[in-house]
C-alpha positions in Angstrom: -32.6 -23.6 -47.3 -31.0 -24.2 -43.9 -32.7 -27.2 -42.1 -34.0 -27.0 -38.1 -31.0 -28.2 -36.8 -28.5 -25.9 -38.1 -30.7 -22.9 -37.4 -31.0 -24.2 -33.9 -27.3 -24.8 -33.4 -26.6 -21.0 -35.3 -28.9 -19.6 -32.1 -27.0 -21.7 -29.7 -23.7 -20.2 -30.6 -24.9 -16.7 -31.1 -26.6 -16.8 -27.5 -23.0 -18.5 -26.3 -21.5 -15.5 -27.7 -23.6 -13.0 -26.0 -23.0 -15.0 -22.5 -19.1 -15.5 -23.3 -18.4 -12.3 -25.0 -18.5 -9.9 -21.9 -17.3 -12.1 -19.8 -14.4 -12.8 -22.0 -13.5 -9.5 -22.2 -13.9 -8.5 -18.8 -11.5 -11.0 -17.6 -8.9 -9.9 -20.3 -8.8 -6.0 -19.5 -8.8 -7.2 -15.5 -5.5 -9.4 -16.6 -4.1 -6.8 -18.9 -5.0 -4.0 -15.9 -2.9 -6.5 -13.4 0.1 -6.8 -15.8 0.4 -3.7 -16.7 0.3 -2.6 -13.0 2.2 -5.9 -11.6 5.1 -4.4 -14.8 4.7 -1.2 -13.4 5.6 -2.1 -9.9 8.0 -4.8 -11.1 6.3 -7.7 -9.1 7.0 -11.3 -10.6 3.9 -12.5 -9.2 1.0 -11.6 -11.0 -2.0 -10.0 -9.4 0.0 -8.5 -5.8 0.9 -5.5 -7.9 -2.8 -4.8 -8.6 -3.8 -5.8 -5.2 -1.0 -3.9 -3.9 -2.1 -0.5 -5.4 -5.8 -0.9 -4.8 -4.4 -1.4 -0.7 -2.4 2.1 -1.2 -5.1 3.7 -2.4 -7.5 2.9 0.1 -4.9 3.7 3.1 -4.3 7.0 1.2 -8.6 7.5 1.1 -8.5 6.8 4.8 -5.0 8.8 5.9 -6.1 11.8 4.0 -9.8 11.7 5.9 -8.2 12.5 9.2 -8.0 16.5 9.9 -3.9 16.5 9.9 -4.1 15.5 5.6 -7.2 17.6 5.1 -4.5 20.3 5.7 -2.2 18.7 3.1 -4.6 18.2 0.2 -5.8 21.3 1.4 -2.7 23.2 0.7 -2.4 20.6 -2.9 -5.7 22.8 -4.1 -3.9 26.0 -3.1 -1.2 25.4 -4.9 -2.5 23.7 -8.0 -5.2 26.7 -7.5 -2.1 29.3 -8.4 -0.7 27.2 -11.9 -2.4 28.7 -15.0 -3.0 25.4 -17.0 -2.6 23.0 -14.1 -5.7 24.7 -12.2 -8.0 23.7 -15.3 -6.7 20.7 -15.2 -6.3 19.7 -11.8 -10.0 21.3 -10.8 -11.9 20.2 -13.5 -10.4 16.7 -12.8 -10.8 16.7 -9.2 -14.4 17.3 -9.8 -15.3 14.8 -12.2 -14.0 12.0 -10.0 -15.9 13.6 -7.2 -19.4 13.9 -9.0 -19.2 9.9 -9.1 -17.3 8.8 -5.5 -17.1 10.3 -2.2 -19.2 12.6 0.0 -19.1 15.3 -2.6 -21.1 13.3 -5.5 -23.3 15.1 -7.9 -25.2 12.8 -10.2 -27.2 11.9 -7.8 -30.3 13.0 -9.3 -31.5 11.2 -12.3 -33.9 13.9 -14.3 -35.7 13.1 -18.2 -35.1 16.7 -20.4 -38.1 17.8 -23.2 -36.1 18.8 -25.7 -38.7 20.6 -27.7 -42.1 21.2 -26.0 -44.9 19.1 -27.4 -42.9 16.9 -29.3 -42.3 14.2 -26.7 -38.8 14.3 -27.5 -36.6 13.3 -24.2 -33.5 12.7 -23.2 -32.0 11.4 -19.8 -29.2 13.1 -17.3 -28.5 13.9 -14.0 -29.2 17.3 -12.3 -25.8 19.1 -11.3 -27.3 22.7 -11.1 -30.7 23.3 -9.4 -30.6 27.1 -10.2 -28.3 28.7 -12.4 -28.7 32.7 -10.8 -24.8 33.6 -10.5 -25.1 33.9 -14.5 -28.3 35.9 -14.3 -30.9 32.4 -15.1 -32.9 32.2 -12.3 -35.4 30.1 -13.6 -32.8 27.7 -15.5 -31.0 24.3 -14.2 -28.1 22.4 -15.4 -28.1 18.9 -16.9 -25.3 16.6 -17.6 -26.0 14.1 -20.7 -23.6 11.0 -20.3 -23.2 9.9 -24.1 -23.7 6.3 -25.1 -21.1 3.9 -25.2 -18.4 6.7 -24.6 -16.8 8.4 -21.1 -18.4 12.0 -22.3 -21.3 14.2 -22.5 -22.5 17.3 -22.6 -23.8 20.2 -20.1 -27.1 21.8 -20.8 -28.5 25.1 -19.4 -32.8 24.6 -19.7 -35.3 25.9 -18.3 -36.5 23.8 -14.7 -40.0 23.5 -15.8 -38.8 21.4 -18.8 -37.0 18.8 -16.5 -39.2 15.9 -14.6 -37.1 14.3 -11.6 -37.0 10.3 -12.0 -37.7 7.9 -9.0 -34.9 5.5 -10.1 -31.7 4.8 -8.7 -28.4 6.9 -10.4 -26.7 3.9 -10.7 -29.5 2.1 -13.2 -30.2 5.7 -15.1 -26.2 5.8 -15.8 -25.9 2.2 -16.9 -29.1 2.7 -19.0 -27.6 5.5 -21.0 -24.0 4.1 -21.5 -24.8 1.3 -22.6 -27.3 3.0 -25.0 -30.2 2.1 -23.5 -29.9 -1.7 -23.7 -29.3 -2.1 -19.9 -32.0 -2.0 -17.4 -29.8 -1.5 -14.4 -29.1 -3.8 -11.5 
């Protein structure tokens, strides 16, 4: 039978492993994201590639807000628009990283979805659809279900009187559902 002690030290390292773990792990994909970039870019010192590409990005955010590269991206979407498997891509791509950044986000409103009726049965999304008419649903809305632990999920058509708004932030409702439910935001 294990004595006081070496239960107490066993809960001392399993609580240092739930502080060091993430933390650990955070600061190795951040160094592997800086080599790989810093290798990409072919900079001996390590980091300026990283910080190098996160400034090139930015100026690109803030050249292509000015009304002469609205015309430019502008005339990206027409063209992209025109190529069969490249318009899937492109669009549905182009709209994904705009439901999360930028003036154009969309899960912005957190919502909980009955399932079944009665049963108490809920899960959690984020309105993207408050009516649904152009496919003949006028009384329907559309959710998006982030999955746990995973960069997926699912779109449902329900009907609107089966989805309750939440008065919480996106940002906590997101985190709460990646992570599975364990995290309770910021």
């Amino acid at each position: 039978m294990p004595s006081q002690f070496s239960r107490t030290l066993l809960r001392s390292f399993l609580n240092g492993l739930i502080v060091l773990g993430p933390v650990a792990l955070t600061v190795y994909l951040c160094v592997l994201a800086f080599r790989f970039v810093d290798g990409w870019l072919r900079i001996p010192i390590p980091g300026v590639g990283f910080l190098v590409t996160v400034a090139l990005v930015t100026l690109l955010g803030f050249v292509t807000s000015t009304v002469v590269a609205r015309g430019a991206v502008g005339m990206v979407d027409r063209v992209f628009a025109r190529l069969p498997f490249v318009r899937l891509l492109y669009t549905a791509l182009r709209d994904v990283f705009g439901a999360f950044v930028g003036d154009q986000k969309r899960f912005t409103i957190p919502v909980m979805v009955e399932l079944a009726p009665g049963t108490g049965v809920s899960v959690m999304g984020f309105l993207t659809q408050p009516e649904l008419s152009e496919f003949a649903l006028p009384d329907h809305v559309a959710v998006y279900l982030p999955q746990s632990y995973n960069f997926a999920g699912q779109t449902i058509v329900v009907p609107a009187d089966r989805v309750t708004r939440l008065d919480a932030k996106p940002s906590d409702v997101l985190a709460f559902i990646v992570s599975g439910g364990i995290s309770h935001g910021t």
